[in-house]
N, C-alpha and C positions, 0 to 999 in steps of 0.2 A: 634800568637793568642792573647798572650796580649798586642802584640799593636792595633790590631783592635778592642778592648775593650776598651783600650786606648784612642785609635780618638775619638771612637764612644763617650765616656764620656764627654771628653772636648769639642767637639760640641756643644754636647746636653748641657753642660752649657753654653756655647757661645751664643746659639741662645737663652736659657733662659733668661740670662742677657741681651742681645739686647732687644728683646721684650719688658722686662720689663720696659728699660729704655725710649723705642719707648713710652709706653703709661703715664710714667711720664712725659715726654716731650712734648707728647701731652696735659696734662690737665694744665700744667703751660704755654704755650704758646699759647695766642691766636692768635697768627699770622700765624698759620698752616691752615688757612683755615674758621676755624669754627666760629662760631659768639659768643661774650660772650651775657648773660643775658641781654636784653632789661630793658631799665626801663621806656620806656613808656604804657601806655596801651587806654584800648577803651573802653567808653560804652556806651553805645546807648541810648535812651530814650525810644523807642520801634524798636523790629524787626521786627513786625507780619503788614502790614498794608491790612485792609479789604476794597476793596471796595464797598461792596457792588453789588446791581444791577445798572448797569451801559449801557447806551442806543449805540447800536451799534457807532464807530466811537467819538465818546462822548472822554471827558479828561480820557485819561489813565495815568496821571502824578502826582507821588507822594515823599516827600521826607523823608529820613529818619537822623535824626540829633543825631549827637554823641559830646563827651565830652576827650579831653585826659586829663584822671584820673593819666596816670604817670607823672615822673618826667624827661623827655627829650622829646624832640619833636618826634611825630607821625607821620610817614611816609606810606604813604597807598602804597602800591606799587602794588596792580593788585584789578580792580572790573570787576565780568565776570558774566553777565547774563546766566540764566539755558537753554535757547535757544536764539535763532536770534527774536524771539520778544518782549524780555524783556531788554530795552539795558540802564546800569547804567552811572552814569556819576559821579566820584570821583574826590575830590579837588588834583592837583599835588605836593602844595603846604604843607610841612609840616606842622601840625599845634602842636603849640608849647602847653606847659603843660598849665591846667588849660581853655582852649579854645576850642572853637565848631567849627564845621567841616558840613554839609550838605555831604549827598549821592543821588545824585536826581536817579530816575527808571520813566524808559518810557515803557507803554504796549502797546501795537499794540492790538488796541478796535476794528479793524474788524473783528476780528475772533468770532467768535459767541458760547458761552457758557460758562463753568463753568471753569476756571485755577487757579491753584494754580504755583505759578512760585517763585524761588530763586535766591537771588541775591551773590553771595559769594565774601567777603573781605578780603583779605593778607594783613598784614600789618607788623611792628616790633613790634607789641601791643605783650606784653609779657601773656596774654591772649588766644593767637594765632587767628585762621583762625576763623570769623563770617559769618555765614549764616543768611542772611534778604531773608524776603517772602512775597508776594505779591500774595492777592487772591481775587476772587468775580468771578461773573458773567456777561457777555456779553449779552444785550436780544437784540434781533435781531431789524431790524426797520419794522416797518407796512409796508406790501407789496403794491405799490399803482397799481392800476387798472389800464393798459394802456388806455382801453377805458369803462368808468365806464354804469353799466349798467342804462338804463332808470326803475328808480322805479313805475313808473305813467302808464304802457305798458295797464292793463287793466285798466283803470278810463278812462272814458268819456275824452274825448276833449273838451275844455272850450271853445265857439265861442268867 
């Protein structure tokens, strides 16, 4: 019986001292995986942009301009529109500290009314994950008359 108090002891420190050693190891090694601390980052000059009322098929393109405020180059690594008709267009291209960057956004103007839509950015901005929005209105086009009526039906005939 006291060796199986015994095992059971020195295990239970075994594994405690492993463990503990596992998570020192972990935070002195960055080469386990995890990423250290970015130091670049991102700011934007606006994230909100309104269109406005905007005539059916009309320019749905607008862009939004950022700044890397850190100190290493800014790596955009995914821009994903909040559906299939808001589609972003992000530079591939690091842009290094102190420099400006464009995010262009394309809206599909046929769809008719009022959208509010998101644009979402990853990048290594130490900052993290940015959400840009893009909103207004669609007003439809004047329906035209295949065959317009005659306004003149009752007025005299002019000889």
């Amino acid at each position: 019986m006291k060796k199986i108090f015994y095992i059971i002891g020195v295990s239970g420190a075994m594994l405690f001292a492993a463990t503990t050693y596992a998570q020192d190891a972990k935070q002195a090694n960055p080469t386990n995986g995890e990423q250290p601390a970015s130091l670049a980052d991102i700011k934007f000059d606006k994230t909100v942009h309104d269109f406005g009322t905007i005539p059916q098929g009309g320019n749905g393109e607008c862009e939004f301009t950022f700044t890397n405020t850190g100190k290493e180059p800014l790596v955009i690594t995914n821009c994903m529109g909040s559906c299939g008709c808001t589609v972003p267009q992000c530079p591939k291209e690091p842009v290094l500290p102190g420099k400006k960057g464009t995010i262009k956004v394309k809206y599909d103007t046929n769809r008719v009314g009022p959208f509010v839509k998101s644009v979402t950015v990853n990048s290594n901005a130490k900052s993290g994950v940015v959400t840009l929005q893009i909103k207004g209105t669609v007003e439809a086009k004047p329906v035209e008359e295949a065959f317009p009526q005659n306004k003149n039906e009752g007025a005299p005939k002019a000889n």
